[in-house]
N, CA, C, O and CB atoms as a CASP TS submission, in Angstrom:
PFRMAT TS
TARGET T0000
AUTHOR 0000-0000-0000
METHOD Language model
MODEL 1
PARENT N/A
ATOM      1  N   UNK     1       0.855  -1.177   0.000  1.00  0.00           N
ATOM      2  CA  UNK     1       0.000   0.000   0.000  1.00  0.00           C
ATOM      3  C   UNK     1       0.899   1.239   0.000  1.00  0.00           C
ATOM      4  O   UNK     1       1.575   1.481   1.000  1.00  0.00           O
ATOM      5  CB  UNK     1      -0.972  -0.001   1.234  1.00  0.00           C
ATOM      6  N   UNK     2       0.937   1.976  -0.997  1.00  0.00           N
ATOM      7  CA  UNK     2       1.687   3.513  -1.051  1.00  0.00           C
ATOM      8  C   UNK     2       0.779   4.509  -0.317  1.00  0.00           C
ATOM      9  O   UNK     2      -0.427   4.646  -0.521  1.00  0.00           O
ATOM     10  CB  UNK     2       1.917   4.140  -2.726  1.00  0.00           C
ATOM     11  N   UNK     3       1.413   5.078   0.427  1.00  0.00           N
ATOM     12  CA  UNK     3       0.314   5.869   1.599  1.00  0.00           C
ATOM     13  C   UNK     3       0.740   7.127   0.502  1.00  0.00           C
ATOM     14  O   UNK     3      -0.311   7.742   0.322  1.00  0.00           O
ATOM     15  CB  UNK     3       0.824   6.049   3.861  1.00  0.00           C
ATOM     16  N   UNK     4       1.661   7.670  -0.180  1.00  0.00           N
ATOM     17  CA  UNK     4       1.478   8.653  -0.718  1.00  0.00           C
ATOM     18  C   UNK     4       0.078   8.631  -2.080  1.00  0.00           C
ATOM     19  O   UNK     4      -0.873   9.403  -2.200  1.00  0.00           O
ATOM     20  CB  UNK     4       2.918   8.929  -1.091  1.00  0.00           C
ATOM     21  N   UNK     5       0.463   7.456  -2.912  1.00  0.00           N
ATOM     22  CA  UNK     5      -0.671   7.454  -4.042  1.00  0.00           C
ATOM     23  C   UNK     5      -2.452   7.176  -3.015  1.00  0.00           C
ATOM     24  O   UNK     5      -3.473   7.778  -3.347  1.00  0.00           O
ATOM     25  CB  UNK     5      -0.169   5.751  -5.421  1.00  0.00           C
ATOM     26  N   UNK     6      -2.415   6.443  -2.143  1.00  0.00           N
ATOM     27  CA  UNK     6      -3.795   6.725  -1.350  1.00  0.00           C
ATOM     28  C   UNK     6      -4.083   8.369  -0.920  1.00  0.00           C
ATOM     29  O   UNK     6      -5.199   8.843  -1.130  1.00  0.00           O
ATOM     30  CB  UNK     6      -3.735   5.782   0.143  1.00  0.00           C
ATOM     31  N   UNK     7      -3.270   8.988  -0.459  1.00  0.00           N
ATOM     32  CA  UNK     7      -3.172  10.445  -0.058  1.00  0.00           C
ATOM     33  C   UNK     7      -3.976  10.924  -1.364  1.00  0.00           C
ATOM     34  O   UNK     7      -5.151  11.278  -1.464  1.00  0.00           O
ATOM     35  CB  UNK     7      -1.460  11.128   0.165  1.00  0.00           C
ATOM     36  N   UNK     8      -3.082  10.831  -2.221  1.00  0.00           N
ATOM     37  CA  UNK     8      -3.597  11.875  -3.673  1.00  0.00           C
ATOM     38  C   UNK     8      -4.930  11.452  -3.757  1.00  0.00           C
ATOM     39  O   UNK     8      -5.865  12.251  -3.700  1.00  0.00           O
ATOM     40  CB  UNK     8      -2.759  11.594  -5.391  1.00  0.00           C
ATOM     41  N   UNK     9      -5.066  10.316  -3.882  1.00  0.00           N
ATOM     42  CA  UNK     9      -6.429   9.817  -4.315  1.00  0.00           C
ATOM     43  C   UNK     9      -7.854  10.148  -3.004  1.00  0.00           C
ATOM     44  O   UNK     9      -8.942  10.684  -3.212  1.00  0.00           O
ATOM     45  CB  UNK     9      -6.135   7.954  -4.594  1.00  0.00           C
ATOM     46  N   UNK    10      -7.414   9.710  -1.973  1.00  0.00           N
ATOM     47  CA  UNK    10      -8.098  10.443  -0.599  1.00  0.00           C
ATOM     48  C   UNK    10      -8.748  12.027  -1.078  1.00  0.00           C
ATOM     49  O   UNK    10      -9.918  12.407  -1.120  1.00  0.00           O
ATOM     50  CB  UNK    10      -6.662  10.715   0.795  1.00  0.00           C
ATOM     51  N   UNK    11      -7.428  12.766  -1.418  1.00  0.00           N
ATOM     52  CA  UNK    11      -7.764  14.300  -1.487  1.00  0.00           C
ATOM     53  C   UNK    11      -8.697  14.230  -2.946  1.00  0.00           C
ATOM     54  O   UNK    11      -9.775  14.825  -2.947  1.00  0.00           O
ATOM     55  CB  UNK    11      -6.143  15.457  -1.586  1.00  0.00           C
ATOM     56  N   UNK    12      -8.387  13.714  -3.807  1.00  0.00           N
ATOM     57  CA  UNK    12      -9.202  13.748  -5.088  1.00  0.00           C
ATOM     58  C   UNK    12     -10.472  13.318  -4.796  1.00  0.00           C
ATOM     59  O   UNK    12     -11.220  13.471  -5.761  1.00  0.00           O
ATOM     60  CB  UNK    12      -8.663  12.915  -6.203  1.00  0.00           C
ATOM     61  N   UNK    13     -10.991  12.844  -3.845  1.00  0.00           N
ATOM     62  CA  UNK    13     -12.106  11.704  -4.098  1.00  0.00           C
ATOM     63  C   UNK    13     -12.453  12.871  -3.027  1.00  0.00           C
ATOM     64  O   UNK    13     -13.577  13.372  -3.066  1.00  0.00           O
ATOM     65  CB  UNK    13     -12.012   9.678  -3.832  1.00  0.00           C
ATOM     66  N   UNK    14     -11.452  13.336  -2.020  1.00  0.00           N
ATOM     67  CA  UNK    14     -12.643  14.316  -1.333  1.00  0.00           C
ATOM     68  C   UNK    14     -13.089  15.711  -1.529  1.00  0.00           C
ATOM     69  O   UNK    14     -13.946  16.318  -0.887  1.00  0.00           O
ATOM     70  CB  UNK    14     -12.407  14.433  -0.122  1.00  0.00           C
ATOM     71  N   UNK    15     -12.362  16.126  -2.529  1.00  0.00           N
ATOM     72  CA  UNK    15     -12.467  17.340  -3.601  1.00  0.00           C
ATOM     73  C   UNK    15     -14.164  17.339  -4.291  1.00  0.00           C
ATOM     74  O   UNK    15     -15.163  18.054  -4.358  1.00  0.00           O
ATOM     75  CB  UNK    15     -11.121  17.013  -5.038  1.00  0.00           C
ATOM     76  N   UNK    16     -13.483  15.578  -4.848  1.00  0.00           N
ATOM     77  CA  UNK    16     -14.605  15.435  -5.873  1.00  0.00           C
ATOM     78  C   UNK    16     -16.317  15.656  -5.278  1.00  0.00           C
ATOM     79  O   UNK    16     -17.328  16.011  -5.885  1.00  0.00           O
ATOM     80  CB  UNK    16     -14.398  13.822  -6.490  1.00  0.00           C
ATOM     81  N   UNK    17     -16.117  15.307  -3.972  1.00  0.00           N
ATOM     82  CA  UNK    17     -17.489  14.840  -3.523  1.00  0.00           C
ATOM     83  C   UNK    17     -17.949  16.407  -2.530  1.00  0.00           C
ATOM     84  O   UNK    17     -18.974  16.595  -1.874  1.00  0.00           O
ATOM     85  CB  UNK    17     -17.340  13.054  -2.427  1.00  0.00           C
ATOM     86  N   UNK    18     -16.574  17.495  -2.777  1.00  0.00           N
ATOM     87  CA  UNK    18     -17.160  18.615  -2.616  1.00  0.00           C
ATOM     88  C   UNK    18     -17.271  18.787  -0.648  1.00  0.00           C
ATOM     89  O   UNK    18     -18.129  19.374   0.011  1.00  0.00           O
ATOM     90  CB  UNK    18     -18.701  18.498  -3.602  1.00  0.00           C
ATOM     91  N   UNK    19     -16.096  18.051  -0.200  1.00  0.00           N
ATOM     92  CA  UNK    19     -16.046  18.423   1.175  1.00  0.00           C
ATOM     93  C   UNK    19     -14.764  19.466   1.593  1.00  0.00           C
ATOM     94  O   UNK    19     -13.950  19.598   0.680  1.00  0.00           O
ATOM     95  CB  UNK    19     -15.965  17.056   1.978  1.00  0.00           C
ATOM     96  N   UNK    20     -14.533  20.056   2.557  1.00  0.00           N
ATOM     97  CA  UNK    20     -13.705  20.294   2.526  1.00  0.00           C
ATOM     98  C   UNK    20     -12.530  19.722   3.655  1.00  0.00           C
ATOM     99  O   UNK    20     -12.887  18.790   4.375  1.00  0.00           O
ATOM    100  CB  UNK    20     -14.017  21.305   2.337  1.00  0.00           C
ATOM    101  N   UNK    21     -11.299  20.204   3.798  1.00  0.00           N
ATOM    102  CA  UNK    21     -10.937  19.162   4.934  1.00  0.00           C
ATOM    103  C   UNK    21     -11.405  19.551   6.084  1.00  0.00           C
ATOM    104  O   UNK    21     -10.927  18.826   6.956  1.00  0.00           O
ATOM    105  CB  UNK    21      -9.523  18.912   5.160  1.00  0.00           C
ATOM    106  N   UNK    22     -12.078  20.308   6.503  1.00  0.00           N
ATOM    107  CA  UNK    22     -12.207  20.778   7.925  1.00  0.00           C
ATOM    108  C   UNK    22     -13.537  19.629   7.918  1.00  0.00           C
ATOM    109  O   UNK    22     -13.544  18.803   8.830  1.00  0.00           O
ATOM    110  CB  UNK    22     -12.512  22.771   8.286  1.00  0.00           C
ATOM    111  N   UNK    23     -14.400  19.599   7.116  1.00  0.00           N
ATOM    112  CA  UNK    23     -15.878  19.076   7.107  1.00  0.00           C
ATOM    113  C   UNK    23     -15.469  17.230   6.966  1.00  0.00           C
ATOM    114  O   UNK    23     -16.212  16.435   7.540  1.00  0.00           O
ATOM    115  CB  UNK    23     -16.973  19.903   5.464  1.00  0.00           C
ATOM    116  N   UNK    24     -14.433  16.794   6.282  1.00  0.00           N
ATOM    117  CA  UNK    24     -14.274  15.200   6.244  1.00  0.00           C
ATOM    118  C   UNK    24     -13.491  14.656   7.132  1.00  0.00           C
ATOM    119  O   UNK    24     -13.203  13.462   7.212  1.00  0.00           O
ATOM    120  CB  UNK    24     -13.770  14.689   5.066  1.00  0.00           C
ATOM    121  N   UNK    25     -13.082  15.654   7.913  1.00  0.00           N
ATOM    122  CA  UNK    25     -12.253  15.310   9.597  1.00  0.00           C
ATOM    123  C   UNK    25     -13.416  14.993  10.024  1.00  0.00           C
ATOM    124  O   UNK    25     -13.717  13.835  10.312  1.00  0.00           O
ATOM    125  CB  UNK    25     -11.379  16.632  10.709  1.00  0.00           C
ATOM    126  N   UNK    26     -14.349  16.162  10.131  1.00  0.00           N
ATOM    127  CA  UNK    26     -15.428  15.638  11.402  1.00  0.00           C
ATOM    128  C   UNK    26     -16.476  14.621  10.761  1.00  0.00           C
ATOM    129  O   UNK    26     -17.067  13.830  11.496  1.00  0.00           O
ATOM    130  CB  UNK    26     -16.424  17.070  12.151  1.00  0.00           C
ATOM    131  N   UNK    27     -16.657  14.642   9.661  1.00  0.00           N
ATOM    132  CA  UNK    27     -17.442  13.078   8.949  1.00  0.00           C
ATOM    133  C   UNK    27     -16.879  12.012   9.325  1.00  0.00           C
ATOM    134  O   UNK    27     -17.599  11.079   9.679  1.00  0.00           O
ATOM    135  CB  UNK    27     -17.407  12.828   7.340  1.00  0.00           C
ATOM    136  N   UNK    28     -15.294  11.859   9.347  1.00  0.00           N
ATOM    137  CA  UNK    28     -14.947  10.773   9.593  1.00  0.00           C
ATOM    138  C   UNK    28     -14.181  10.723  11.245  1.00  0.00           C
ATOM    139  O   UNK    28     -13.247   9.937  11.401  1.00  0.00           O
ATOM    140  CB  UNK    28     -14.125  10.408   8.364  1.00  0.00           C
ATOM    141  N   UNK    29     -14.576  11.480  12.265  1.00  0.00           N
ATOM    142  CA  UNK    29     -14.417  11.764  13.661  1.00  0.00           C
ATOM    143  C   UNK    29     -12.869  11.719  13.974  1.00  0.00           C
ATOM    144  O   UNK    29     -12.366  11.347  15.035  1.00  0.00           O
ATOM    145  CB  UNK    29     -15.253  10.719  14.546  1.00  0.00           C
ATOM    146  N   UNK    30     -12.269  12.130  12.948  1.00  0.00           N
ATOM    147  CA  UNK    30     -10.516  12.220  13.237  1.00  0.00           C
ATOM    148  C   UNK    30     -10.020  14.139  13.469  1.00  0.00           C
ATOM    149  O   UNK    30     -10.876  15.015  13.348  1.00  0.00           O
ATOM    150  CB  UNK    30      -9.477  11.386  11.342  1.00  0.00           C
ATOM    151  N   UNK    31      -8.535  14.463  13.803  1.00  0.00           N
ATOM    152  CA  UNK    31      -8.395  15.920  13.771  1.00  0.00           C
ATOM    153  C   UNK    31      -8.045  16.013  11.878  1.00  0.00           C
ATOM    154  O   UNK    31      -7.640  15.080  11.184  1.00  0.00           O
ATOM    155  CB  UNK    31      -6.899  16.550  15.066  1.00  0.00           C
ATOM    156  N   UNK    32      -8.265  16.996  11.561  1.00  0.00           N
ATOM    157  CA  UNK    32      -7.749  17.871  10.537  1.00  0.00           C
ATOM    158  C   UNK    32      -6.325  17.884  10.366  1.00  0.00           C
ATOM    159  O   UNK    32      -5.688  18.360   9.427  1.00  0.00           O
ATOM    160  CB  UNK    32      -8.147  19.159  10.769  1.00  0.00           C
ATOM    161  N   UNK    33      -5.831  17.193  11.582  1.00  0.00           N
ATOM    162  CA  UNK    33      -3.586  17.083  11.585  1.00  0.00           C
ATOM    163  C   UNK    33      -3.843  15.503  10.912  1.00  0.00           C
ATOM    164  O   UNK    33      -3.180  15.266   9.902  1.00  0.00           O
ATOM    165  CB  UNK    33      -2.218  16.995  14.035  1.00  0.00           C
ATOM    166  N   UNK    34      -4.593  14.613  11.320  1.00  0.00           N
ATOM    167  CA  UNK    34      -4.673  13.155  10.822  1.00  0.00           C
ATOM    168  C   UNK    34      -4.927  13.288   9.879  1.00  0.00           C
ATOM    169  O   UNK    34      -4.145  12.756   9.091  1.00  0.00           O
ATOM    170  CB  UNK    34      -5.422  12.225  11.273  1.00  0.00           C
ATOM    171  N   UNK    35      -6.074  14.010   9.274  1.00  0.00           N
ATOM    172  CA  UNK    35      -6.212  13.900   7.902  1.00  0.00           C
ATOM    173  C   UNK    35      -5.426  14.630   6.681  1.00  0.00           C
ATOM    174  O   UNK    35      -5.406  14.297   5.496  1.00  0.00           O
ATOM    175  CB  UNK    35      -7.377  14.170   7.791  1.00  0.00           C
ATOM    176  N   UNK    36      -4.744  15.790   7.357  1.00  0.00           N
ATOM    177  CA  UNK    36      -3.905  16.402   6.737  1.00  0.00           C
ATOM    178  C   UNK    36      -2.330  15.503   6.478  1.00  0.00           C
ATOM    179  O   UNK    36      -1.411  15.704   5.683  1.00  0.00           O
ATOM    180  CB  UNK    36      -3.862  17.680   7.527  1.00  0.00           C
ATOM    181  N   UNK    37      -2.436  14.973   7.018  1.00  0.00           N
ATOM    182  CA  UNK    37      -0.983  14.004   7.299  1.00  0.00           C
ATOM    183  C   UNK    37      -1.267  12.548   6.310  1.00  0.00           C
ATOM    184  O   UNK    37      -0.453  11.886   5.666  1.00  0.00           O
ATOM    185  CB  UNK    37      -0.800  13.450   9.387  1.00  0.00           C
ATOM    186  N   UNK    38      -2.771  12.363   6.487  1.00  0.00           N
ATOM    187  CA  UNK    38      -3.057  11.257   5.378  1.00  0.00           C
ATOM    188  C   UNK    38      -2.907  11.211   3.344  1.00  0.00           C
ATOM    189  O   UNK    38      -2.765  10.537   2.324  1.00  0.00           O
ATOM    190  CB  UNK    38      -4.581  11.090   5.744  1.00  0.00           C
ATOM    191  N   UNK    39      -3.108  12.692   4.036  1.00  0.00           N
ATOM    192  CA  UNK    39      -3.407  13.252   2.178  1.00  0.00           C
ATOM    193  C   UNK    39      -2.538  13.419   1.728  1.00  0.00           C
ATOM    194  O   UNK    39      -2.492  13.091   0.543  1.00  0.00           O
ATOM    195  CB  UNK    39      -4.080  14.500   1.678  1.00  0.00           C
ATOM    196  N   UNK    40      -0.972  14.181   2.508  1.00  0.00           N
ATOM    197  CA  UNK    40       0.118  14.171   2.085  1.00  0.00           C
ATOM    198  C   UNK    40       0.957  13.047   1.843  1.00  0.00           C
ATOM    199  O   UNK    40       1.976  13.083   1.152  1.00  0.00           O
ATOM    200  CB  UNK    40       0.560  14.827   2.685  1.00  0.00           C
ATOM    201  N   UNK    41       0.349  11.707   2.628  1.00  0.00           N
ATOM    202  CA  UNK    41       1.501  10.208   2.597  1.00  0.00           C
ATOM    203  C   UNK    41       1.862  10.421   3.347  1.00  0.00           C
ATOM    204  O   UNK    41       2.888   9.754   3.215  1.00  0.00           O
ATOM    205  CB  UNK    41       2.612   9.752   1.715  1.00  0.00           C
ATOM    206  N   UNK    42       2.005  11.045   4.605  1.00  0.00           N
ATOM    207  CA  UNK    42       2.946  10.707   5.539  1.00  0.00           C
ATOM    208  C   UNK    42       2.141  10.311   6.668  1.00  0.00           C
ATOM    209  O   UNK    42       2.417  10.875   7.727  1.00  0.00           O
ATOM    210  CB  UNK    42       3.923  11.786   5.835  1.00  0.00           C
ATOM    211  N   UNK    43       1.070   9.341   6.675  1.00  0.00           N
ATOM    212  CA  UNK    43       0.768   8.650   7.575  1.00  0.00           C
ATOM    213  C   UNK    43      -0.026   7.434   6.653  1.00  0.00           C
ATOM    214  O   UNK    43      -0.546   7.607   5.551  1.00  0.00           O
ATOM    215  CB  UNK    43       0.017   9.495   8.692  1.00  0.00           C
ATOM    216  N   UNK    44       0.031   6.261   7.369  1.00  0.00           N
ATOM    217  CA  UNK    44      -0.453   5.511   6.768  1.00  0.00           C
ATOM    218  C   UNK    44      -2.112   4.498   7.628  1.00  0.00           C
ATOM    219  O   UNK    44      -2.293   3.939   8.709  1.00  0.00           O
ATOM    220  CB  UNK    44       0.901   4.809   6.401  1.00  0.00           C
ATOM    221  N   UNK    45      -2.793   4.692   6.636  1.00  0.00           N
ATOM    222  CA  UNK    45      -4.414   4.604   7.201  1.00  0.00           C
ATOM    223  C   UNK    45      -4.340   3.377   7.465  1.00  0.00           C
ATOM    224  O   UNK    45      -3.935   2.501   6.701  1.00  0.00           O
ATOM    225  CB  UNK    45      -5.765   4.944   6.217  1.00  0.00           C
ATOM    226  N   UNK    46      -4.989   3.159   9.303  1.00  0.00           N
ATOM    227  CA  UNK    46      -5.636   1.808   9.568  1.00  0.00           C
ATOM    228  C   UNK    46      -6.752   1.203   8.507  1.00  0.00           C
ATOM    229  O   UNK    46      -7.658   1.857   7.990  1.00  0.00           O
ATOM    230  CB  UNK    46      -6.329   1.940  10.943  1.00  0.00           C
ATOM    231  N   UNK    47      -6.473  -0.197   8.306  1.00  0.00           N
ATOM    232  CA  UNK    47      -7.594  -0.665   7.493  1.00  0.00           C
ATOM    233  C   UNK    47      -8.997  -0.194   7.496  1.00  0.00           C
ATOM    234  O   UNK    47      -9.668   0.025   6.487  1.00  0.00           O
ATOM    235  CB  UNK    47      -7.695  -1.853   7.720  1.00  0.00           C
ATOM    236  N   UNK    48      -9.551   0.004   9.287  1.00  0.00           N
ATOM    237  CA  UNK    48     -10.927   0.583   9.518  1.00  0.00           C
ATOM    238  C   UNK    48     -11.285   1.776   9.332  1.00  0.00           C
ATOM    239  O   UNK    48     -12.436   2.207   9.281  1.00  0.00           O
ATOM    240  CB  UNK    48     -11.292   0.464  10.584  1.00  0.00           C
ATOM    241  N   UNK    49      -9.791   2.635   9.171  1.00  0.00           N
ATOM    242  CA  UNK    49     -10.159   3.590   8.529  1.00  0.00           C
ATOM    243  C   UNK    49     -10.265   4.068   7.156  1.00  0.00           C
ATOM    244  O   UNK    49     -10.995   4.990   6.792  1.00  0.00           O
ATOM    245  CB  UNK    49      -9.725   4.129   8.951  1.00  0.00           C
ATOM    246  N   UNK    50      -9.364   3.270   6.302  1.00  0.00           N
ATOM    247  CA  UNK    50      -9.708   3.094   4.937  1.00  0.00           C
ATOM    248  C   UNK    50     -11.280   2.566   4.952  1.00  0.00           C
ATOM    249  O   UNK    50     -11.823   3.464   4.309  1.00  0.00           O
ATOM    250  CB  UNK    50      -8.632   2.025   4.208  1.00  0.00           C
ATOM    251  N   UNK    51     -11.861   2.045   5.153  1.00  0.00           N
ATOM    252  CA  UNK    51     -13.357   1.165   5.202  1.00  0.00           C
ATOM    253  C   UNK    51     -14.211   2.656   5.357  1.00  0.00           C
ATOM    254  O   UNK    51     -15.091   2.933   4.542  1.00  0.00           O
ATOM    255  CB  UNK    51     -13.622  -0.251   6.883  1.00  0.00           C
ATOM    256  N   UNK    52     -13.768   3.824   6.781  1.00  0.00           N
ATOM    257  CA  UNK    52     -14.689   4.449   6.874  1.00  0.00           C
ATOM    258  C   UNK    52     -14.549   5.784   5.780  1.00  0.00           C
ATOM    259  O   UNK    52     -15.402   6.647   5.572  1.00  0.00           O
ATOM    260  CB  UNK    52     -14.817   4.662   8.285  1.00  0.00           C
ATOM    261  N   UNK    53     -13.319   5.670   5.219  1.00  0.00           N
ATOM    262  CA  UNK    53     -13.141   6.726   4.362  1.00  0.00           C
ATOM    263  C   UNK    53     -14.129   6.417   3.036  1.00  0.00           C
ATOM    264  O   UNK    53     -14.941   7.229   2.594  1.00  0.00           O
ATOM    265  CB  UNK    53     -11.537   6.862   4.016  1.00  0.00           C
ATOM    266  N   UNK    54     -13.917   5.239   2.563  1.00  0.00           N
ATOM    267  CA  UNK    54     -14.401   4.569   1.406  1.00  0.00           C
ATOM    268  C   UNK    54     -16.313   4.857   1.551  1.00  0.00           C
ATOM    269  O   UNK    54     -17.146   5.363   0.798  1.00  0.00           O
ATOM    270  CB  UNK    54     -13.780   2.701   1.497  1.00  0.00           C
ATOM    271  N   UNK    55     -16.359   4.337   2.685  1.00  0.00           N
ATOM    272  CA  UNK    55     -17.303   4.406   3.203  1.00  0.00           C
ATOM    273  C   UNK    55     -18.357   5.750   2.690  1.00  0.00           C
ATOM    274  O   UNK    55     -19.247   5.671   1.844  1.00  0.00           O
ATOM    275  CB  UNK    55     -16.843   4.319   4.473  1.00  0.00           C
ATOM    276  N   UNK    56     -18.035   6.725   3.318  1.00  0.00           N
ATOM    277  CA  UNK    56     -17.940   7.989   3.952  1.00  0.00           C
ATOM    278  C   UNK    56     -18.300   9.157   2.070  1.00  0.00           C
ATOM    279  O   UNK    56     -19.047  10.083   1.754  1.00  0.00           O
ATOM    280  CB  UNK    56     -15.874   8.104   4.999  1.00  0.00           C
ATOM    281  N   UNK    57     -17.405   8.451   1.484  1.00  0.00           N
ATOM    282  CA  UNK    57     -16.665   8.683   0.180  1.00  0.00           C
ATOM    283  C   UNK    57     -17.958   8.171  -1.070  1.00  0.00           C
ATOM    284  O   UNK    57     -18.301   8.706  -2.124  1.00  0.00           O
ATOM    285  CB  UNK    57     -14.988   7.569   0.161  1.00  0.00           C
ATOM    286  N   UNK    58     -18.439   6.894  -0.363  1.00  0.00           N
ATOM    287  CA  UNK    58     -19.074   6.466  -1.417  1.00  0.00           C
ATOM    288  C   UNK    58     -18.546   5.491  -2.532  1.00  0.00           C
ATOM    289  O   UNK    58     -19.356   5.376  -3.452  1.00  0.00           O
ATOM    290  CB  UNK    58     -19.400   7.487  -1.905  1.00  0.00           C
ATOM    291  N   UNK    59     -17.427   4.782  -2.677  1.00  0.00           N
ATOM    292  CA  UNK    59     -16.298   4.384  -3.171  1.00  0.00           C
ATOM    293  C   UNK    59     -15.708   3.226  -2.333  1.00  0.00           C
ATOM    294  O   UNK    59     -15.404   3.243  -1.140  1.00  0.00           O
ATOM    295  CB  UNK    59     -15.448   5.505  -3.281  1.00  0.00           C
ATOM    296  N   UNK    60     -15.618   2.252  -3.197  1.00  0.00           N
ATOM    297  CA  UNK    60     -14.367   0.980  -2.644  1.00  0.00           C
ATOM    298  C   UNK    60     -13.589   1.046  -1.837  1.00  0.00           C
ATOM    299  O   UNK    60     -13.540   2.256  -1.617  1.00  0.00           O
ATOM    300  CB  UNK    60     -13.458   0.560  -3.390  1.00  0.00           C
ATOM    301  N   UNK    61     -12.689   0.432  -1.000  1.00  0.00           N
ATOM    302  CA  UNK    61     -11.329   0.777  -0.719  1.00  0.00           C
ATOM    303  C   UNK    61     -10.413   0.080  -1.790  1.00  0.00           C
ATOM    304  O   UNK    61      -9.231   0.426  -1.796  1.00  0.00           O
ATOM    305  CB  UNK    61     -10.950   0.351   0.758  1.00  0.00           C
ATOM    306  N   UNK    62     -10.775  -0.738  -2.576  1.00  0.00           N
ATOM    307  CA  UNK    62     -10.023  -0.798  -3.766  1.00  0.00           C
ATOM    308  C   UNK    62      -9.998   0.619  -4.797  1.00  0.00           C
ATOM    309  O   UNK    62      -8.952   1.006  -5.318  1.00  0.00           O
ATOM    310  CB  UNK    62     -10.628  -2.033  -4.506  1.00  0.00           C
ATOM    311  N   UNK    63     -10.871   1.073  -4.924  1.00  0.00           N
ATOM    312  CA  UNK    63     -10.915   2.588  -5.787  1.00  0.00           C
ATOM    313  C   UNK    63      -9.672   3.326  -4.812  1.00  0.00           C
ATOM    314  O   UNK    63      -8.962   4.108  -5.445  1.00  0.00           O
ATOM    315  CB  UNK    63     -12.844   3.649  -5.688  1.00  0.00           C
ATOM    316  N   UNK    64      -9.481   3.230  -3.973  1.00  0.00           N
ATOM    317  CA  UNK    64      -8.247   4.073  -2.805  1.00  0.00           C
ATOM    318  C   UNK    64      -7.334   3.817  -3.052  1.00  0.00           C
ATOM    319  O   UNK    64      -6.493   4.717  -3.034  1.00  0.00           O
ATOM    320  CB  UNK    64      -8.091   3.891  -1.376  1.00  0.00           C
ATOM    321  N   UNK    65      -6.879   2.336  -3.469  1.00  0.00           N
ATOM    322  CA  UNK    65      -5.822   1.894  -3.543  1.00  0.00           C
ATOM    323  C   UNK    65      -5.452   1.873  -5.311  1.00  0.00           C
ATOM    324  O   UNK    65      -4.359   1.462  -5.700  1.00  0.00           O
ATOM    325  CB  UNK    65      -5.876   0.581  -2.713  1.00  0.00           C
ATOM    326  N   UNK    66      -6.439   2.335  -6.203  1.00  0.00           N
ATOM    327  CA  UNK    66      -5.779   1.779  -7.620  1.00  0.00           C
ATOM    328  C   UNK    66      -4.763   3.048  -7.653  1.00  0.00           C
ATOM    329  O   UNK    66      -4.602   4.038  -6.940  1.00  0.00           O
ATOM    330  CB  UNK    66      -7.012   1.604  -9.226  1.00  0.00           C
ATOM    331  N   UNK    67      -4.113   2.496  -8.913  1.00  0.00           N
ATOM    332  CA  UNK    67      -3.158   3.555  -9.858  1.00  0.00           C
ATOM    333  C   UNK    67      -3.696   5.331  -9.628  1.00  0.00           C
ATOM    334  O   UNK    67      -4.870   5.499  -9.297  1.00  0.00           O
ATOM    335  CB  UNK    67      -3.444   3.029 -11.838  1.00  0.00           C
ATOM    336  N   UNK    68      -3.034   6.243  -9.769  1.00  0.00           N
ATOM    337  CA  UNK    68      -3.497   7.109 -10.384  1.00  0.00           C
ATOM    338  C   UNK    68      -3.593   7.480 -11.763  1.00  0.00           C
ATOM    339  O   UNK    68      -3.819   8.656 -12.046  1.00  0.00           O
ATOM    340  CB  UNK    68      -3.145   7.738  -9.936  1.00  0.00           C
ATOM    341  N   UNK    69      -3.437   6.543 -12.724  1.00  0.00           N
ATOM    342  CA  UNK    69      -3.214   6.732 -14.204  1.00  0.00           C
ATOM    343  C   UNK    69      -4.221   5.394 -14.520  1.00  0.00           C
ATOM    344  O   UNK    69      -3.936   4.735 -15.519  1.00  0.00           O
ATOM    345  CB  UNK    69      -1.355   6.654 -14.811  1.00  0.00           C
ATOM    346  N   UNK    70      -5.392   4.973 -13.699  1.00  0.00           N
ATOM    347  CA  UNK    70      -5.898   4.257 -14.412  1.00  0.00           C
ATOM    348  C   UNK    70      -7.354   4.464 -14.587  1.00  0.00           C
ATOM    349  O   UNK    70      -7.994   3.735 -15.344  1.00  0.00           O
ATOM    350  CB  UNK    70      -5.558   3.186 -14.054  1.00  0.00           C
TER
END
């Protein structure tokens, strides 16, 4: 699992769905430093929290994990 290509894709998918980060911290009950730290790659997401992101997102946790070029 590349915590940086999940990051990009995290922030894309939460762009897409029109949240912002202050609003998908508290959707998904974490601080704004966790999620800010997720989006960049430099932390790497518990499985349950991949589930609640995906979740949350509307989207797989396989969609989290593909390519960004695919």
């Amino acid at each position: 699992m590349d915590k940086r290509r999940i990051g990009r894709r995290v922030r894309g998918f939460r762009k897409l769905k029109g949240y912002t980060q202050q609003e998908f911290a508290e959707e998904l009950d974490v601080s704004i430093a966790v999620l800010g730290s997720l989006e960049r790659g430099t932390r790497k997401p518990t499985k349950e929290l991949m589930e609640q992101i995906a979740h949350t997102l509307a989207i797989t946790t396989d969609e989290l994990q593909e390519s960004d070029n695919q």
